[in-house]
FIDRENRO-931680 format. One line per 4 residues: number of its first residue (from 1); their letters; for each residue x, y, z of C-alpha. Coordinates in steps of 0.1 Angstrom, whole numbers. Layout:
N
NUM> A> X/Y/Z  ...
***
This chain:
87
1> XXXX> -23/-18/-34  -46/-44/-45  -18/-70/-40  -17/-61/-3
5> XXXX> -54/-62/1  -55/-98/-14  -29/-109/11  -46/-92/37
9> XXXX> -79/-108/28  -69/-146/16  -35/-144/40  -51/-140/74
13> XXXX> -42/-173/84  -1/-179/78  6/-217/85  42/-213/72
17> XXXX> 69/-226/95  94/-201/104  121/-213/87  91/-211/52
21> XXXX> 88/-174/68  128/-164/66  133/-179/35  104/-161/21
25> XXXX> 112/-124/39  152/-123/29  134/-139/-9  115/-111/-12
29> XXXX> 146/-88/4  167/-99/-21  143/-91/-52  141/-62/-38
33> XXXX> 174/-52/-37  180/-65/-77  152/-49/-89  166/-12/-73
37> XXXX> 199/-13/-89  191/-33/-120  162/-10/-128  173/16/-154
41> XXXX> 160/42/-180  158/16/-207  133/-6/-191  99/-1/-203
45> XXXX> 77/11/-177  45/6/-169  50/-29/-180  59/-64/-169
49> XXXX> 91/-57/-150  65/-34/-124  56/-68/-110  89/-79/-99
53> XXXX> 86/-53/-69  51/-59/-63  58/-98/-60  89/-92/-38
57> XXXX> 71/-69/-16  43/-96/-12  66/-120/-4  81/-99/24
61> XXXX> 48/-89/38  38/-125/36  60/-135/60  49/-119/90
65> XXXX> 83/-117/103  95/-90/127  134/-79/115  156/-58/126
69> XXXX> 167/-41/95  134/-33/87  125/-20/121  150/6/111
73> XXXX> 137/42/121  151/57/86  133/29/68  101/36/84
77> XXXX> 102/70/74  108/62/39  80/37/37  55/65/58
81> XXXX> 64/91/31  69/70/1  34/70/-16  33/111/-5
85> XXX> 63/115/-22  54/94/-56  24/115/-58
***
C-alpha cells in the first residue's frame, strides 16, 4: 500500500513516452506472471521475494496505460475482492 501511495504522491507527473509506458506495463506483466507460478511453499515468506510483486505491480501502475486484458471484467472483480478476500 505504501508503494502505491508513493507513486501516487511523487508519480503525478508521468513524462514517459509511450513506447517507455508499454515496455514498462507488459515489464511489470511479466513479473507478475513469474512470480505466480514460481512462488511455492519453500519460499520464505514474509521476506525479500514479497517485493518482487510489489515492484512489478508498481511498474504496471506506473505506466498509466489503459489495456485491454486488464480491462477484463473477471479481472476487475478479482482486484475489487482481492484485499477482502486476503483478510
Amino acid at each position: 500500500m505504501v508503494s502505491g501511495g508513493l507513486l501516487y504522491t511523487l508519480g503525478s507527473q508521468n513524462r514517459l513516452s509511450s513506447s517507455a509506458r508499454t515496455v514498462l506495463q507488459y515489464l511489470g506483466l511479466l513479473i507478475l506472471g513469474m512470480a505466480v507460478f514460481a512462488y511455492n511453499s519453500t519460499l520464505a515468506w514474509p521476506s525479500y521475494w514479497a517485493l518482487l510483486p510489489v515492484i512489478a505491480s508498481v511498474l504496471v501502475m506506473a505506466a498509466q496505460r489503459d489495456n485491454k486484458l486488464l480491462q477484463q471484467s473477471w479481472l476487475q472483480w478479482c482486484g475489487n475482492v482481492s484485499y477482502s478476500l486476503y483478510l
